[in-house]
N, C-alpha and C positions, 0 to 999 in steps of 0.2 A: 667274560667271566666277571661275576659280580664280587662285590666285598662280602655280602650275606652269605655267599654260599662258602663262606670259613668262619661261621658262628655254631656253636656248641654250648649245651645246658653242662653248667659246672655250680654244685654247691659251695656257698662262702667258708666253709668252714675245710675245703681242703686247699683253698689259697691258702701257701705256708709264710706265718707270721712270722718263725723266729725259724734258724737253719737247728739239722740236728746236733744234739750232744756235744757229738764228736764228730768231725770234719772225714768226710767219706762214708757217712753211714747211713748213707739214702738208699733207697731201693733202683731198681734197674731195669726197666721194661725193655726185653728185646726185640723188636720185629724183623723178619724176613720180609725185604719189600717183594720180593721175587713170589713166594709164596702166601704170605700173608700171616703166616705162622709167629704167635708170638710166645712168649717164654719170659717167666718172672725170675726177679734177681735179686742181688743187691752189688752196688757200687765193688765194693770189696773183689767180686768175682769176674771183673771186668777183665782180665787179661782173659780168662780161659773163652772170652769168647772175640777175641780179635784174631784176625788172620796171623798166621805166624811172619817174622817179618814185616808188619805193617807200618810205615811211617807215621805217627800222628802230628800232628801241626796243631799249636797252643796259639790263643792269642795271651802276650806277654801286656799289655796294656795293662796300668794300675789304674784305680779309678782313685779321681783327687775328693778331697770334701768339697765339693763344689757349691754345695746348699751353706749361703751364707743371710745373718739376718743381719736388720740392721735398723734404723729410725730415719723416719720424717722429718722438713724441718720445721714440721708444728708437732712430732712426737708422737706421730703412729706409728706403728710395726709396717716394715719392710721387707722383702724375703727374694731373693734373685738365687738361681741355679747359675755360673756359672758355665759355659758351654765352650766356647773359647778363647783364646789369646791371639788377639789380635796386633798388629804391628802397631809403635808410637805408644805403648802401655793400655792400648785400650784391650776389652774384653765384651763380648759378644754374649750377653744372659738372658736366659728365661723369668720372670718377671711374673709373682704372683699379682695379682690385680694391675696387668699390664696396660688397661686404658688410661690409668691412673699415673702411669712414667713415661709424662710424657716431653720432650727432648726441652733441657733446661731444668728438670726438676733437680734437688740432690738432694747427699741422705748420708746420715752417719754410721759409719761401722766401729768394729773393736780397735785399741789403737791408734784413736786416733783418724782412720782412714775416712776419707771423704772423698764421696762419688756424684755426676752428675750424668745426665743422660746426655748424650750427644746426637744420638740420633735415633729411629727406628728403621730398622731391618724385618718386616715382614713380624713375623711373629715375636721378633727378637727385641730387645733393646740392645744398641750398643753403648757402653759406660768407659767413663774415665774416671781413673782411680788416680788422688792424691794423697801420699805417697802413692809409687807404683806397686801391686803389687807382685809381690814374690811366691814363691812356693810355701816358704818357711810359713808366712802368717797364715795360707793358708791352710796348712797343715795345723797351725796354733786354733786358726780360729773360725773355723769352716765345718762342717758337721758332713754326715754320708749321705749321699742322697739316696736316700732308698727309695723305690719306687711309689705308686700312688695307692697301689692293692696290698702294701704294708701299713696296716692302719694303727701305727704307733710311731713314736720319736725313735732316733735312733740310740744304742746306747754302745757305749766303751767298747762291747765284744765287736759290736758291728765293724770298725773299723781292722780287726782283724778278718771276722768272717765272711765281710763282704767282699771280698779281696783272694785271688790264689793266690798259691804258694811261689806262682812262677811269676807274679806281676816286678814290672820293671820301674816303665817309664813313666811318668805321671801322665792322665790328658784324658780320661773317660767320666763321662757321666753317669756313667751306669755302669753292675759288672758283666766279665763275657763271662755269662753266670755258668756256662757248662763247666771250667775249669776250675768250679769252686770246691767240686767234689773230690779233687784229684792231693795225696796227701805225699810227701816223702818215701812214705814205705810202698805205696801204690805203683809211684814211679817208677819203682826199681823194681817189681812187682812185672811188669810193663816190660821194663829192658829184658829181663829174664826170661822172657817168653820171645826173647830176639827182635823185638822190634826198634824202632827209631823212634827219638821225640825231636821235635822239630818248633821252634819258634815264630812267627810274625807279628805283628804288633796293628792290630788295627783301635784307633781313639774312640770308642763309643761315643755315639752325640746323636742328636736328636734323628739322623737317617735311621736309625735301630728301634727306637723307641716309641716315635710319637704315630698315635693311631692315624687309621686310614679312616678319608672324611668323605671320599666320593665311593658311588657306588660301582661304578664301573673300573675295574683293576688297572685298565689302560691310562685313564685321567688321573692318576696316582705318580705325586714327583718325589723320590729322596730327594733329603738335605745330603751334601756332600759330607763325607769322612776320612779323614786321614789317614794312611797306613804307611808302612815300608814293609819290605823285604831284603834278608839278608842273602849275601851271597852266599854263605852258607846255607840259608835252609834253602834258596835256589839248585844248590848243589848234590841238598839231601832230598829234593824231590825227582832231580833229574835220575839218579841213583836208583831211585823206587824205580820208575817210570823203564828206565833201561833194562832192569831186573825181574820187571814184569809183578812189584811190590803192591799193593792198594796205599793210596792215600786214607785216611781218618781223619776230618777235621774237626775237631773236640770246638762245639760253639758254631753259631750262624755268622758271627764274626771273622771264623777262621776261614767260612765258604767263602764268605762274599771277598776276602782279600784274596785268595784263592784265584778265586776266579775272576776278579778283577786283574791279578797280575800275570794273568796266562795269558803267553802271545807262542802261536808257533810252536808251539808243543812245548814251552819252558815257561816258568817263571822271570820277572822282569823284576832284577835286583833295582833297588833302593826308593825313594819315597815315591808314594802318588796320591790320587785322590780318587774315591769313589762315589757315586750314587746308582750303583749297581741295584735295581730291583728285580727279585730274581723270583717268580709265580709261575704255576703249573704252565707248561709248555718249554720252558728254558729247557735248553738241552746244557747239560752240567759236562766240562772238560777236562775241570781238575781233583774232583773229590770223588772218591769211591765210596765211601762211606762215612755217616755223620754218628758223631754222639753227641747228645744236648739236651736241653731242660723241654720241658712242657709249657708250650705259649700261650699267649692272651687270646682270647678269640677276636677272630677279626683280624688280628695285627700282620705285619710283613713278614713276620719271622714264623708264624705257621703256613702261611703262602709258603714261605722258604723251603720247609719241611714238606711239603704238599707238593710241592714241587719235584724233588728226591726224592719221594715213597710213592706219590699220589695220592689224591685229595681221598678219596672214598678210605681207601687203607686209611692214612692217618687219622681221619676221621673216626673212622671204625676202632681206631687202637687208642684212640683219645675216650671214646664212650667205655672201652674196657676196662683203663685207667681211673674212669672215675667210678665204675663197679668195684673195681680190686681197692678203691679211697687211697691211690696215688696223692703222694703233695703237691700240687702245683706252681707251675712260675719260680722266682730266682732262687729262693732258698727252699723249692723243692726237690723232688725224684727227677731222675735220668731217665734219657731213652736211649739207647744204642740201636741203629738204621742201619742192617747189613743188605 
């Protein structure tokens, strides 16, 4: 299977720039993967179409400001993303004009903070930061990383709305944009209709995000990602599962930990690591049904989806979507996959 054959014609003007209004007030395209049947919505109406009883599983990850700038030490603009924390203080970043950081260079931030490059990692730079940093500064002085198809800076709101209601822990570079829809009165909305919510935590990093460069699906490697599992939500799946419940995992995040941590018909409490690629032919063990955004063409995360529904459907429901002028990508419309 090739990479071309999960490309789709979308106009620029319904990649969504900014999220709406007010938090959950996206629209909701249903499909029937079984039948093919789809069915327009909006967020708001989302319990009346989940199975009663359904587990759903949230990825809890916050995403940090990881987009930080900074200067040369002849006084040009600098700009690294952030990616991870690595042992001994150093930190693992994406590197706009990365030919250019190359190991020995350094560079000033806010603060004070002074970095140099230590090494290269493949696409990556690794850096050491003097002082180390902490969270604090960068929550002080680190900005959102919003994606590349948001063709603006970020601003004030962003750090809330880029962000659910349910994020936790700090450590994503981007958000697990399906749970962006989901508000306080939703949730409870959700329980009422007898279902479960359930948490995991996977750190978004560049295995989610960064596009596919070969044409052929097989020559395609994730970068590794971090997650856990609680014994709790191990507990609250085994429950479903005994019950004869459907899993829901809200986000391609919530699948791939999902399914990463299923051995033996359970979940495997506490940390791991994935580079799960998961493209049509995967046979799926732990997710019944997906709710998520609308993907980038080409990327892993419509394989994902293509994967669950099958390529021709999705496809077919992605051309409807942009007949109906659905929002697309992080701060657009939902799709609910029964």
């Amino acid at each position: 299977m090739k990479t071309s054959d999960f490309e789709f014609e979308l106009p620029d003007e319904l990649i969504a720039q900014y999220p709406t209004p007010e938090r959950g007030g996206s629209r909701l395209f249903v499909l029937d993967r079984a039948s093919g049947a789809t069915t327009h919505a909006k967020v708001a109406e989302l319990p009346a179409y989940l199975p009663e009883g359904a587990l759903l599983v949230f990825n809890d990850s916050k995403v940090r400001k990881a987009r930080i700038y900074g200067e040369t030490e002849a006084g040009g603009k600098a700009e690294f993303l952030l990616v991870r924390k690595l042992p001994d203080g150093l930190w693992s970043c994406m590197a706009v004009k990365a030919k250019k950081r190359v190991p020995g260079s350094r560079y000033r931030f806010a603060e004070g903070r002074v970095a140099s490059v230590v090494r290269e990692d493949g696409e990556l730079r690794v850096l050491s930061f003097e002082p180390e940093l902490d969270e604090d500064w960068i929550e002080r002085n680190g900005h959102i990383p919003l994606p590349p198809y948001v063709k603006r800076e970020d601003g004030a709101f962003d750090a809330e709305r880029y962000q659910t209601v349910l994020a936790a822990t700090p450590g994503s570079v981007a958000a697990p944009t399906a749970g962006l829809h989901f508000t306080g009165a939703l949730l409870d909305a959700i329980r009422a209709r007898g279902c479960e919510l359930a948490r995991v935590t996977l750190h978004v990093g560049l295995g989610t995000f960064l596009p596919v460069r070969v044409e052929e699906l097989e020559d395609h490697r994730m970068h590794e990602e971090e997650y856990t599992v609680s014994a709790e939500t191990a507990a609250a799946f085994a429950r479903a599962r005994s019950e004869g419940r459907p899993v829901v995992a809200v986000g391609t995040t919530s699948v791939r930990t999902l399914e990463s941590a299923w051995a033996d018909g359970a979940l495997r409490v506490g940390d791991g690591a994935t580079s799960i690629f998961i493209y049509p032919g995967y046979r799926f063990r732990a997710v019944d049904r997906l709710f998520t955004n609308f993907h980038t063409p080409g990327s892993t995360l419509l394989m994902l989806v293509s994967a669950f529904a099958g390529r021709e459907r999705i496809l077919a429901a992605y051309a409807e979507a942009v007949r109906e002028r659905y929002r697309f990508f992080s701060y657009g419309d939902a799709m609910l996959i029964l």
